[in-house]
C-alpha positions, -999 to +999 in steps of 0.1 A: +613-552+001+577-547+006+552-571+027+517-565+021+495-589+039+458-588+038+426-609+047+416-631+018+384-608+007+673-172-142+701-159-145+723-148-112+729-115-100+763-106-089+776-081-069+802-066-052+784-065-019+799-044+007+792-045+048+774-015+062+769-013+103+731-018+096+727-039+067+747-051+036+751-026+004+745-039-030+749-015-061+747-018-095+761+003-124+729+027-119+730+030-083+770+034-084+767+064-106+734+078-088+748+073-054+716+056-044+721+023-027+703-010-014+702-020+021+695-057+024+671-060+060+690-080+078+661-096+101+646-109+069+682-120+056+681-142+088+645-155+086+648-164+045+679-187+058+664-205+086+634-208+067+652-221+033+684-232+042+699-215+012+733-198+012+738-158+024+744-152-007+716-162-027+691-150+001+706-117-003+701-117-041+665-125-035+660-095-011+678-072-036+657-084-064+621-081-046+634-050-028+631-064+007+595-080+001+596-109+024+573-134+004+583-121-029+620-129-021+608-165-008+583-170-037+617-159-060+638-186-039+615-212-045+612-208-079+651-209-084+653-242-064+628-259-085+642-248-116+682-256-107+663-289-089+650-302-125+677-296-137+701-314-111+678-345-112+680-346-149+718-348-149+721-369-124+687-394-125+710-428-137+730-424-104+724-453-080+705-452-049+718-472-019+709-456+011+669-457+022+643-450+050+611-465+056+591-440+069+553-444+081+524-413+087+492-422+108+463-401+113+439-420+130+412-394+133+409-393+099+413-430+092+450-424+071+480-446+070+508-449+047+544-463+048+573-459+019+610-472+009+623-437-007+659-441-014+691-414-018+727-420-024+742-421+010+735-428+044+746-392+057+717-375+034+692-402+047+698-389+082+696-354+070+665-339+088+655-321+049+649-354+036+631-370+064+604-338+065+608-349+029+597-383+035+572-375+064+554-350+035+554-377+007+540-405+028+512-378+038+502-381+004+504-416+000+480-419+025+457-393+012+456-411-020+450-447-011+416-469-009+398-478+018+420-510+020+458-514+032+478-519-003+501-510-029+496-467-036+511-466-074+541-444-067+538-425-104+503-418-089+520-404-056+545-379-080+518-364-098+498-354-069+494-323-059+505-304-028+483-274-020+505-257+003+532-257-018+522-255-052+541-282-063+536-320-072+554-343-056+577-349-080+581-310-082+592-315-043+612-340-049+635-325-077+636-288-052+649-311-027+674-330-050+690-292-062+692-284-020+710-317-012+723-326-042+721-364-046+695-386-067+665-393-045+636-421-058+606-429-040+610-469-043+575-485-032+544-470-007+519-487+004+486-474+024+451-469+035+425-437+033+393-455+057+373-424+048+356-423+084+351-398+108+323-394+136+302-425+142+324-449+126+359-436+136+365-461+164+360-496+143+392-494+131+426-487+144+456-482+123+492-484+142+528-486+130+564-487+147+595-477+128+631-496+142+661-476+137+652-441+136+678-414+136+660-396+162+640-413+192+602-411+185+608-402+150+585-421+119+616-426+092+641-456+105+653-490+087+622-512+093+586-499+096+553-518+096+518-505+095+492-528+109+453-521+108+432-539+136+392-545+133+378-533+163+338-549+176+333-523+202+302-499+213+325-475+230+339-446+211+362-442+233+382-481+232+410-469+200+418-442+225+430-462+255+464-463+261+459-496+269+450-501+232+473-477+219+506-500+237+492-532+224+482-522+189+518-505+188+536-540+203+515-557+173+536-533+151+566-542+169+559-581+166+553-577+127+589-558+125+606-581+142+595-608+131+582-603+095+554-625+087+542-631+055+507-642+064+482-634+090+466-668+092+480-704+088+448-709+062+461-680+042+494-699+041+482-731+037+460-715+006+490-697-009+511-728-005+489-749-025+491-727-055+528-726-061+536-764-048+540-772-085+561-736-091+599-743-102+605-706-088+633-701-065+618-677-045+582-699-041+606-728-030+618-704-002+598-690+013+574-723+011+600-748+020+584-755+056+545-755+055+543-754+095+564-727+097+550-710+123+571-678+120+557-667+083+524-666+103+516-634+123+488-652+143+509-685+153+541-664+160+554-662+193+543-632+209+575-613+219+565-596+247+551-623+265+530-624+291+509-648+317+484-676+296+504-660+263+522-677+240+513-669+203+503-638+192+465-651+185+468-656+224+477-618+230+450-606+206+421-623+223+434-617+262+443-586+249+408-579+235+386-594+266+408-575+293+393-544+273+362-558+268+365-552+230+373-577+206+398-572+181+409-589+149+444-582+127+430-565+090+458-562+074+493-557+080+525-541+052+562-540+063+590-524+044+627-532+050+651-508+039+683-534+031+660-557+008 
């Protein structure tokens, strides 16, 4: 489920490979008649798997065929994941998808925020460190690719983007890292905002996120993430850079997970409400069944962490704000839960 909430405004090679002392042997009809043979560097054996991941095997096959040339054995790899990954995701593309993290990127010096639901088969490949870096990479480009404004990112958009680095487009990546781990993988929803300012302007805005149940402490893929963008009225460069700032606006984050509003203001409610009071739609009735429901708005929930003279979080934003001497208003805020 996604919660946007904004103001209202080739073939193989085999071989019968033989261990030497100092490297492996690898002959062919030619060589076996010729006596010559091929020594596989074994360094660069090791490096091509830590680097890849792939099987001894292949990473030998790829230093036989470029004759121990280092990137052209990896630019050879590559090109056989990608192929034998198209192919994998073809075959398998109808399989369902029950297993998901939401995972968030944030670069604040350059004004970029993104979080996406990108699902596989099973838990155990969700938790796999490959498809997390997976994840972290997409979301990069989510961000890269959004508007100055947090919302939806199209997600064909985000697969047919290109990645520099790697030569691939998203989707490219996508079906490599289906062939590696071998299960279905869909990016499900993203969401995410590109402020385009650097320099002068960098310090107005703030964007923060906080990701609940992450497979490693610290890290930006878990179950429930939010990203939440804060309007910041300050002369000082320096105020998005306080840690004093950077614990509340992260606690906001926190509040939105836990608590998962669906509006930043009781008048965007009240708005929204009055539009659907007419609607025969199950969902409308639901989530519009109490109009002074304080917990579907962020501003008139109860602030979770407390605190003296603090009750709601519109109480924490504006002691919040004056103990800085800054003041600070809630943009927009998008959460993504990986069960719904």
């Amino acid at each position: 489920m996604l919660r946007l909430i904004t103001r209202i405004n080739k073939s193989k090679f085999s071989s019968n490979a033989e261990p030497l002392q100092r490297g492996f042997k690898i002959l062919t009809k030619n060589s076996q008649a010729s006596g010559a043979e091929f020594k596989v560097d074994l360094k660069k054996l090791s490096k091509l798997r830590k680097e890849t991941q792939i099987q001894v095997g292949k990473a030998r096959e790829a230093l036989f065929i470029s004759n121990n040339d280092y990137d052209k054995a990896l630019e050879w790899i590559k090109s056989q994941e990608l192929a034998m990954g198209a192919k994998r995701a073809e075959k398998i593309k109808d399989r369902a998808v029950g297993a998901s993290v939401i995972t968030t990127f944030i670069d604040q010096s350059r004004g970029l925020g993104a979080i996406i639901k990108i699902s596989c088969e099973t838990d155990f490949v969700s938790r796999n460190e490959t498809f997390q870096q997976l994840a972290t990479r997409v979301c990069e480009v989510a961000a890269g690719i959004s508007s100055k404004q947090l919302e939806k990112v199209n997600v064909e958009q985000v697969l047919e983007s290109e990645l520099p680095e790697e030569g691939l487009k998203v989707k490219e990546l996508i079906q490599q890292n289906i062939g590696k781990l071998g299960e279905n993988i869909v990016l499900k929803d993203a969401a995410g905002i590109n402020l385009g300012i650097e320099g002068e302007e960098s310090h107005k805005k703030a964007i923060a996120g906080y990701v609940h149940g992450a497979s490693v402490p610290g890290g930006t893929s878990g179950k429930i993430a939010s990203l939440l963008v804060l309007n910041v009225d300050s002369e000082s460069k320096a105020a998005t850079n306080n840690p004093e700032f950077t614990k509340f606006s992260k606690r906001l984050a926190q509040q939105v997970v836990g608590y998962k509003p669906l509006f930043i203001q009781e008048k965007e409610f009240q708005e929204a409400q009055s539009k659907v009071v007419t609607s025969s739609s199950g969902e409308c009735s639901q989530i519009f069944s109490n109009p002074l429901d304080k917990q579907t708005v962020l501003l008139n929930q109860e602030y979770m962490f407390g605190g003296e003279g603090i009750s709601t979080v519109e109480d924490a934003l504006s002691l919040s704000g004056k103990a800085q001497n800054i003041s600070l208003a809630i943009d927009s805020v998008a959460w993504f839960d990986s069960e719904s």
